[in-house]
N, C-alpha and C positions, 0 to 999 in steps of 0.2 A: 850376760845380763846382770847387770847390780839390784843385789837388795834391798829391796827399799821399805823403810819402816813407814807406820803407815799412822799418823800424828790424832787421827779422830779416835774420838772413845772406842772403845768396845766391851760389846758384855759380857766379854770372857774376864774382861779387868782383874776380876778378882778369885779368879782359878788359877791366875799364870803363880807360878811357881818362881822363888829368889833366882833371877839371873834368867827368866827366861821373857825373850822380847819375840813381839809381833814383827814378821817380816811382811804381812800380808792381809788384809782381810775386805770382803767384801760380800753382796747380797747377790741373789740367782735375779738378773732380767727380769720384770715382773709380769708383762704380760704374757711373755711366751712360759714361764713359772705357772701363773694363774690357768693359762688355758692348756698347757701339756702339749704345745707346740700347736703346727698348721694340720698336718693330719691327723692329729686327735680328734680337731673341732671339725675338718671333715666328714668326720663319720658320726662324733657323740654330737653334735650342735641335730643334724636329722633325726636322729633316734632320740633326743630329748626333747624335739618339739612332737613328734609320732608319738609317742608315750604319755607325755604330759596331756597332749590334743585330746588323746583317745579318752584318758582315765579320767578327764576334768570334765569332757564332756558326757560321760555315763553319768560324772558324779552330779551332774548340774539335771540331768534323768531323774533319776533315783530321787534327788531332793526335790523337785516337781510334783512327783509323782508320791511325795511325802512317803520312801517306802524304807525303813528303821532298819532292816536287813540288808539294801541293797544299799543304802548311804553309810553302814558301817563296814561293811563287806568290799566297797570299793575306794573306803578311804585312803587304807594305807599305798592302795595303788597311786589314787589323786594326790597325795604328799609328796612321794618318792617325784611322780611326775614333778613337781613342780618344786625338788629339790633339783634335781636335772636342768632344769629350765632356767632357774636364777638360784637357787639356794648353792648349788656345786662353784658356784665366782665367788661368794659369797666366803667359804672356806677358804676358796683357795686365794682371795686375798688377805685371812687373816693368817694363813698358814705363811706367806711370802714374808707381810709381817712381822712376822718370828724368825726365821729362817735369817741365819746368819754362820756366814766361814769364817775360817782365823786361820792361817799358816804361822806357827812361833819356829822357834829359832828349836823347840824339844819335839813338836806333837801338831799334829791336824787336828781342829775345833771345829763340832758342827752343832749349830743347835738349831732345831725343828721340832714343829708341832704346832696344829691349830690351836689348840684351847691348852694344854699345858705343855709349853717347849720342854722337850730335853736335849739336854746334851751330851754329845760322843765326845770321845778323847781317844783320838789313833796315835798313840808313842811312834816317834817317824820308826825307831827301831822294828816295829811289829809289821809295819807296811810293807809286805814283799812285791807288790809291782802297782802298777797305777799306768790307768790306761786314758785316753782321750777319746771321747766319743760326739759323735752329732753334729759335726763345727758345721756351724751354718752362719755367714754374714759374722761373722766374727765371735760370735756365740756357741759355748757347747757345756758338754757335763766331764768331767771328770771323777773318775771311779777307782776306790781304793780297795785293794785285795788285800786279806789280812789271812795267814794261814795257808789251811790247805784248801780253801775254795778256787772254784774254777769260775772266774768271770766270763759270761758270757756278755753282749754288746747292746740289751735290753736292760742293763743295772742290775743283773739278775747274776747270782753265782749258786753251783752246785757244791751244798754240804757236803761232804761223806758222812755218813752215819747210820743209823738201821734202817731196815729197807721200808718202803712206802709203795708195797703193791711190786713191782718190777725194776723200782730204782732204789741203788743202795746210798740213801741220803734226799735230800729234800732243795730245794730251789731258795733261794734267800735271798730280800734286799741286799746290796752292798753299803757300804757310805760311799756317799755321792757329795760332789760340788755341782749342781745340777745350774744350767742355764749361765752359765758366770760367762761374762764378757772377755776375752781375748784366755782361754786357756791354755793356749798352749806357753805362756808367759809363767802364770801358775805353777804350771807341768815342768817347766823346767827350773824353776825356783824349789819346787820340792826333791826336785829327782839329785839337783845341785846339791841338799842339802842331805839325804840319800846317801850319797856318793862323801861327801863328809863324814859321816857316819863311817862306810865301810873301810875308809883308808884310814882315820882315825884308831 
């Protein structure tokens, strides 16, 4: 598979470093991004119209019934609902937004966040494996292991470190390429460049 530099802006522009070039960059799918795929909205689309129904409608009670306790008492419930409801797209189209990949020729770039982006910067050096997860219709996530964690296939990796109750270490985001079209293209564009490194 050939390199291919990738000619639009990017917002890493002015992070890259003398002699280091974009091989690759691109944004996560945005609706299956936004909604967390089809079995997410399986189960959260029911339980945020249950929740939102219930609490909007005590709250729409309570202000009837003009009663000052049970209209501040079931607000924070009636918001959450009806953050669920439409405020949760809401984010997660400003999160998509923001959310942006970069592959260079030194380091993996990711930058995310709803209201202030940041960004990671994985040295390919530091990257000890990368895995491909989800591919569905030509869609998936790709996830980078840095260290001594233990990826498991939810984006989730096991720290070692002091115990937490019966585990010695704690569960942790990975960085992710989450949602990106054709990864296994990606996958071996970085692993190509991986494999540079080591015979290098």
């Amino acid at each position: 598979m050939g390199r291919e530099r990738q000619r639009q802006p990017t917002p890493f522009q002015w992070e890259l470093s003398p002699g280091e070039t974009v091989l690759w960059q691109g944004k996560p799918e945005k609706w299956p991004f936004v909604t967390m795929g089809p079995l997410n909205m399986m189960f959260v689309v029911p339980f945020s119209l249950a929740w939102g129904g219930f609490f909007l409608f005590l709250e729409a009670l309570a202000i009837q019934a003009r009663s000052i306790l049970g209209i501040l008492g079931l607000a924070p419930f009636a918001l959450f609902g009806l953050y669920l409801i439409g405020g949760r797209f809401w984010a997660g189209v400003r999160c998509w937004e923001n959310t942006f990949y970069v592959v260079s020729n030194k380091r993996v770039l990711l930058r995310l966040g709803t209201l202030w982006p940041k960004v990671t910067s994985l040295p390919l050096s530091q990257i000890s494996s990368i895995r491909i997860q989800g591919r569905r219709r030509g869609i998936g996530h790709i996830n980078f292991n840095c260290g001594e964690r233990h990826v498991i296939n939810s984006g989730y990796a096991f720290q070692p470190g002091p115990s937490y109750g019966t585990f010695k270490g704690a569960y942790v985001p990975v960085p992710s390429f989450r949602y990106i079209r054709e990864p296994e293209r990606v996958y071996e564009l970085i692993e190509s460049l991986r494999k540079g490194l080591e015979s290098g």
